[in-house]
VOGU-449712 format. One line per field, with one value per atom (N, C-alpha, C): residue number from 1; residue in one letter; atom name; x, y, z. Coordinates in pm, 1 decimal, decimal comma. Layout:
REM VOGU-449712
nr	c(NUM;...)
rest	c(A;...)
atom	c(CA;...)
c1	c(X;...)
c2	c(Y;...)
c3	c(Z;...)
This chain:
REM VOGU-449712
nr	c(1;1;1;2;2;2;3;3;3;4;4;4;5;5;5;6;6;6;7;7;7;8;8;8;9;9;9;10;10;10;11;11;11;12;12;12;13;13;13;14;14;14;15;15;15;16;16;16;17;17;17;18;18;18;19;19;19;20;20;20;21;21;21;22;22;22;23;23;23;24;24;24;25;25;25;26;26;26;27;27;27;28;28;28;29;29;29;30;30;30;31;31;31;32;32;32;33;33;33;34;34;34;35;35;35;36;36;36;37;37;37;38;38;38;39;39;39;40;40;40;41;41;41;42;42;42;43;43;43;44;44;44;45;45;45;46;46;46;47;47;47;48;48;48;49;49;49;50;50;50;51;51;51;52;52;52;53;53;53;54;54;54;55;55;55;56;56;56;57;57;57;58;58;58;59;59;59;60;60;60;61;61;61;62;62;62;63;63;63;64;64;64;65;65;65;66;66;66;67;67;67;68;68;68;69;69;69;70;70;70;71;71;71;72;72;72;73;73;73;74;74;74;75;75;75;76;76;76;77;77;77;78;78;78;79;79;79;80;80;80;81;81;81;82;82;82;83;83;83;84;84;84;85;85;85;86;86;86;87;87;87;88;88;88;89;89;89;90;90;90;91;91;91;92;92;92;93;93;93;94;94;94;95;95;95;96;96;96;97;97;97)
rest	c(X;X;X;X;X;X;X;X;X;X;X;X;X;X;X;X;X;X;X;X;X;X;X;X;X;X;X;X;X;X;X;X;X;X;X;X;X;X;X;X;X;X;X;X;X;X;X;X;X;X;X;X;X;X;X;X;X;X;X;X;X;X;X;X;X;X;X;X;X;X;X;X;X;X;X;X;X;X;X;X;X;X;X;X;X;X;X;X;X;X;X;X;X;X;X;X;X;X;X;X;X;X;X;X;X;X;X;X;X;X;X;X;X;X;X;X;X;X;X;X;X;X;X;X;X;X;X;X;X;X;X;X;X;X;X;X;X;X;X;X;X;X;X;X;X;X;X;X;X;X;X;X;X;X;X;X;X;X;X;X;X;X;X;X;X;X;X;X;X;X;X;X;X;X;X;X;X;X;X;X;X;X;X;X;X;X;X;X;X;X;X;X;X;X;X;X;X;X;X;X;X;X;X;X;X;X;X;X;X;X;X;X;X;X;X;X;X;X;X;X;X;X;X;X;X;X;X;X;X;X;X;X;X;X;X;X;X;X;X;X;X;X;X;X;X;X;X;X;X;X;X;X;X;X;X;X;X;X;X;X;X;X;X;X;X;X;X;X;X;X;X;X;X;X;X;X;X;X;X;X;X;X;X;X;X;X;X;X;X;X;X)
atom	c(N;CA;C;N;CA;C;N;CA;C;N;CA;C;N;CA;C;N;CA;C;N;CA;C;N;CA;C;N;CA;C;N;CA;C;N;CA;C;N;CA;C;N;CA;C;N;CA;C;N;CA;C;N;CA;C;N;CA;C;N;CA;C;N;CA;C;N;CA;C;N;CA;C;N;CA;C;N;CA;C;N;CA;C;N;CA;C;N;CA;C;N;CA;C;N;CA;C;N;CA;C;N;CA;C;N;CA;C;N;CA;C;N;CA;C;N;CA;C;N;CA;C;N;CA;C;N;CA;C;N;CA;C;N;CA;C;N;CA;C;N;CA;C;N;CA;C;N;CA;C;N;CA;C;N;CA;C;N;CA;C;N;CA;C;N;CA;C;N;CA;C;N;CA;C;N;CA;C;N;CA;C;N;CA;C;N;CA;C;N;CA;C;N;CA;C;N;CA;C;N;CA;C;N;CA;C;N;CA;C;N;CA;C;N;CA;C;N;CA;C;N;CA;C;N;CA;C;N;CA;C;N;CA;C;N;CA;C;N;CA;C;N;CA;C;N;CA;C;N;CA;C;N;CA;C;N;CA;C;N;CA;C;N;CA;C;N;CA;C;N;CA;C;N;CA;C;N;CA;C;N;CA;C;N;CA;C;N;CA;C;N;CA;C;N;CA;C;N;CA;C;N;CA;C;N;CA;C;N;CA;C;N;CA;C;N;CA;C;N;CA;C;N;CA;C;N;CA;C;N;CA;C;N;CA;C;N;CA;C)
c1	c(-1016,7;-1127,9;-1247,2;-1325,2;-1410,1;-1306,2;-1228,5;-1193,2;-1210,2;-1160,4;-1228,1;-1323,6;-1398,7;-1549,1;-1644,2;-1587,7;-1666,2;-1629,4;-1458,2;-1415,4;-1491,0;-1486,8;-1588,4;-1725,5;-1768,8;-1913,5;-1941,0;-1846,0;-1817,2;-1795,7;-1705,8;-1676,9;-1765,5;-1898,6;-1997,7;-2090,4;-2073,6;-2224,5;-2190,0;-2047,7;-1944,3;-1969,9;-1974,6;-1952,5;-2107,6;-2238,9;-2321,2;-2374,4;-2284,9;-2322,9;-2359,1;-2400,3;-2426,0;-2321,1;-2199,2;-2115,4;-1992,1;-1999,5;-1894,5;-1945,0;-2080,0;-2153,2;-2139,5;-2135,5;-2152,2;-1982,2;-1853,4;-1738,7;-1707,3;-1771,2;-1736,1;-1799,6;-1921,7;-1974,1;-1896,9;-1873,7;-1782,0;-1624,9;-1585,9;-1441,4;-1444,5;-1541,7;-1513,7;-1642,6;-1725,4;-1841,7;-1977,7;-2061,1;-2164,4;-2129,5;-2057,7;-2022,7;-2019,5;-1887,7;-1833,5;-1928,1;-2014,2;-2065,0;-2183,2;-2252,9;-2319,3;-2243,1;-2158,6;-2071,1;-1990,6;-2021,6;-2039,7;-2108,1;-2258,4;-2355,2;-2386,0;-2397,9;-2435,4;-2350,1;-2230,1;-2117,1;-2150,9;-2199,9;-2257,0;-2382,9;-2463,6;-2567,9;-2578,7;-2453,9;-2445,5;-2412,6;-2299,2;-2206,2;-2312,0;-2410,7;-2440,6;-2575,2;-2651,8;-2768,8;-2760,2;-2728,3;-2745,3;-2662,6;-2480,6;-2471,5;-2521,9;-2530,3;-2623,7;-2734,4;-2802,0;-2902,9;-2847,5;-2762,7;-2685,6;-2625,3;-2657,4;-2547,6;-2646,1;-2793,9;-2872,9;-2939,0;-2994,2;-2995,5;-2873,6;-2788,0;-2692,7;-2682,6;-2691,4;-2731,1;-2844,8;-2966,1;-3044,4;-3092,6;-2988,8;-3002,8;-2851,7;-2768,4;-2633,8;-2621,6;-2582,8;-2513,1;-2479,0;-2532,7;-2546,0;-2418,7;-2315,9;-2195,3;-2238,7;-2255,1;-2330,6;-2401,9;-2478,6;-2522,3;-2431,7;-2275,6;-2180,3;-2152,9;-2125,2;-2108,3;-2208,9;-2262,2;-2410,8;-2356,5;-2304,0;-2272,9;-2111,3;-2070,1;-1914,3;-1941,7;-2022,1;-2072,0;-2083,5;-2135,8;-2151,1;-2014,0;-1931,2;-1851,8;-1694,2;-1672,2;-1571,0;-1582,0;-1521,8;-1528,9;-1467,9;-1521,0;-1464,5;-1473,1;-1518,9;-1548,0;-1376,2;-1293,7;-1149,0;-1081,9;-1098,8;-1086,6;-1152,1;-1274,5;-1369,9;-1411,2;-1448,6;-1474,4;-1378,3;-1256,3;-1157,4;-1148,1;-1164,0;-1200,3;-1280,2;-1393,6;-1499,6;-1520,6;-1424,2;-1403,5;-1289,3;-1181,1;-1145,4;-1140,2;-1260,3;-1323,3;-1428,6;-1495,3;-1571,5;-1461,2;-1371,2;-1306,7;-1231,6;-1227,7;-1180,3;-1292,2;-1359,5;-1519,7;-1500,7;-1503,6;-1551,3;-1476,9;-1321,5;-1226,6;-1221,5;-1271,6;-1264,6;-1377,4;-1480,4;-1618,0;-1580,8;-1460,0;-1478,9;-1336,6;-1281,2;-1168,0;-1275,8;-1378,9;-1418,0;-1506,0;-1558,3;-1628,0;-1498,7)
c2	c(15499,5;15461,9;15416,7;15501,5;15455,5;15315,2;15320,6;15180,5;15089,0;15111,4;14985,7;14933,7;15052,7;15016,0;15003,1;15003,4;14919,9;14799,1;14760,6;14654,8;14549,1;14604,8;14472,6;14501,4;14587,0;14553,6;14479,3;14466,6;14396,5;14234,5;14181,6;14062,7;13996,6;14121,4;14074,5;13990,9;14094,0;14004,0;13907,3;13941,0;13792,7;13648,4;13663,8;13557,9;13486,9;13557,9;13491,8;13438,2;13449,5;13403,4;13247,7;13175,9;13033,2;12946,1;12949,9;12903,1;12920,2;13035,8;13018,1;12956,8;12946,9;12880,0;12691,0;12713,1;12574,7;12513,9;12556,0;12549,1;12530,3;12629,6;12593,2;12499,0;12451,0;12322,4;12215,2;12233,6;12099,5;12094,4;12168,1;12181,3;12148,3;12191,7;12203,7;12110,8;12096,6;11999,5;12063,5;12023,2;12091,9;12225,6;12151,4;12188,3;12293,4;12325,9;12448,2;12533,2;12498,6;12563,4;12650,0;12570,7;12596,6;12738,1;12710,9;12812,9;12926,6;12901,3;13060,0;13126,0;13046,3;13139,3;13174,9;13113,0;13170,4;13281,1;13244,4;13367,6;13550,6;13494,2;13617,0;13659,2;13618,1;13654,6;13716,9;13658,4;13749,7;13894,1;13857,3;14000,1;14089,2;14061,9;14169,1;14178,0;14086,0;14126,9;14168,5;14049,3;14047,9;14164,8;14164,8;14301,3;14440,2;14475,9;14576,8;14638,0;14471,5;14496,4;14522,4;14443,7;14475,8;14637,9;14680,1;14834,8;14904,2;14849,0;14998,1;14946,6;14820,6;14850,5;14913,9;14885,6;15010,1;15115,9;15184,7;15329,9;15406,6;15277,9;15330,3;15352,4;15213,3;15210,7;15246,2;15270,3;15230,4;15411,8;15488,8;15533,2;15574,7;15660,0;15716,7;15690,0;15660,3;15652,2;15442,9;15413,4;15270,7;15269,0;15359,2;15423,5;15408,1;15471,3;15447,3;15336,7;15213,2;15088,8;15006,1;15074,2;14977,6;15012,2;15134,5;15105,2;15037,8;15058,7;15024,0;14841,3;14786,0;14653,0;14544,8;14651,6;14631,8;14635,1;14740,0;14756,6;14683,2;14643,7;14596,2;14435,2;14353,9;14254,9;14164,7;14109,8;14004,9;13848,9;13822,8;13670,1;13589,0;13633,9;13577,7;13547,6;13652,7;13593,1;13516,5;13506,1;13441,1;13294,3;13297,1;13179,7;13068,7;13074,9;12994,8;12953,7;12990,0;13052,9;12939,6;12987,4;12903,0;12738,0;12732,1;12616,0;12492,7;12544,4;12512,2;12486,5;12545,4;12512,7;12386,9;12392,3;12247,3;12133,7;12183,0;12059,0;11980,6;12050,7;12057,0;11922,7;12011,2;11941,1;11805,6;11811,3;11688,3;11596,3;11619,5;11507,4;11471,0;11585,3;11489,3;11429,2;11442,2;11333,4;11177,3;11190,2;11060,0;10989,1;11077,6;11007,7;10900,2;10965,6;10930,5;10783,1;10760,8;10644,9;10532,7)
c3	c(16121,4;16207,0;16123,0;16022,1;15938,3;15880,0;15810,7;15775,3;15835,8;15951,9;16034,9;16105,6;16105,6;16130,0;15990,1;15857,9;15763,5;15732,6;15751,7;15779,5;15859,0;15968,0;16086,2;16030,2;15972,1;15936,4;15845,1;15736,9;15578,4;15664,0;15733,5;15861,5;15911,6;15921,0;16027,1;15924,7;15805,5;15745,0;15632,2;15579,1;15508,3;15646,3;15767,7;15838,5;15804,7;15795,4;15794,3;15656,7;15560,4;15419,9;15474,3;15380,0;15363,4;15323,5;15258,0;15204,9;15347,3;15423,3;15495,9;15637,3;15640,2;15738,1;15737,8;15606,3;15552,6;15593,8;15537,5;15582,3;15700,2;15828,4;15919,5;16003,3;15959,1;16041,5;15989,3;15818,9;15780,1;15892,1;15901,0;15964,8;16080,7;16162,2;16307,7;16372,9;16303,1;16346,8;16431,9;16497,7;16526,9;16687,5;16757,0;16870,7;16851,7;16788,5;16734,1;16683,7;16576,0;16511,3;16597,2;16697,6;16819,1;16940,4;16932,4;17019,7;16923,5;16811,1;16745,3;16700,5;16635,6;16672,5;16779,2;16901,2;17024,6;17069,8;17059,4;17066,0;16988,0;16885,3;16765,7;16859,0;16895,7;16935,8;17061,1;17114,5;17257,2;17227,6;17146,8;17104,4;17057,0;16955,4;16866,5;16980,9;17078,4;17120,9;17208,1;17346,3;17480,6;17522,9;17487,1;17481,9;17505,0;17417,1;17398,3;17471,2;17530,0;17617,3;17736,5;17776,4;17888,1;17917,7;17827,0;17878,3;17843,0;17829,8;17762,5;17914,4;17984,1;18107,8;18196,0;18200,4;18282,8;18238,1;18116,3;18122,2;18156,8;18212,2;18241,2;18380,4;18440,0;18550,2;18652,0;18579,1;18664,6;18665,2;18518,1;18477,4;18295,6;18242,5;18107,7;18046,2;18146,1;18017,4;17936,5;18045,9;17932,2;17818,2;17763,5;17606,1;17501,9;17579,7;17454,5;17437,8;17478,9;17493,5;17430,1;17391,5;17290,3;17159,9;17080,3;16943,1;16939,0;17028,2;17047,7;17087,3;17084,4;17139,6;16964,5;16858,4;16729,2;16658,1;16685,1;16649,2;16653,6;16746,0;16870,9;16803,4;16777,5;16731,6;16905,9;16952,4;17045,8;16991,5;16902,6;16875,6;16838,0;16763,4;16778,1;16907,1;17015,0;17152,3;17206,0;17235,7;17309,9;17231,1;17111,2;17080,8;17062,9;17064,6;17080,8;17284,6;17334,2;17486,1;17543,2;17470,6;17447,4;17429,9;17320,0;17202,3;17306,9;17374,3;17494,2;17588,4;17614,8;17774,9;17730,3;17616,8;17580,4;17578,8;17497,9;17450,8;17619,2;17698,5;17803,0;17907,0;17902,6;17937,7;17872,0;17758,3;17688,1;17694,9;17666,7;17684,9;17827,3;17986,9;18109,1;18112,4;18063,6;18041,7;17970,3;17903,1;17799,6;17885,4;17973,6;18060,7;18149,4;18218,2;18327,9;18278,5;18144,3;18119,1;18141,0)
């Protein structure tokens, strides 16, 4: 358990180096790069906020769900998710010209 919660923490802050930032705008282009920081920011912020209002307002078991929100890696699911539903978007936009 500690392994893998220094694991995703070691993940979290390797992803925001400059060099692997730099890689993935080269690879995947701006789009992408746009829908994973925003993706990161949900995860590690909005999150969080979200369940510290429902523990405050719903129900106390939402408290635990704020460090488990840090912890919990969702971005391998979702941003591909994500990355699909644009590309989706985008190629019926360039049908329709």
């Amino acid at each position: 358990m500690i392994k893998a919660v220094r694991n995703n923490i070691k993940h979290k802050i390797l992803f925001w180096k400059i060099p692997n930032l730099k890689d993935l705008f080269i690879k995947y282009g701006l789009p992408f790069f746009i829908i994973l920081i925003v993706w990161e920011i949900v995860e590690d912020v909005i999150f969080p906020i979200i369940f510290l209002f429902l523990g405050k307002n719903y129900d106390p078991i939402f408290y635990t769900f704020i460090p488990a929100s840090w912890i919990i890696c969702l971005h391998p699911i979702a941003v591909p998710l994500l990355w699909s539903v644009w590309c989706y978007f985008r190629n019926r936009k360039d049908k329709q010209k």
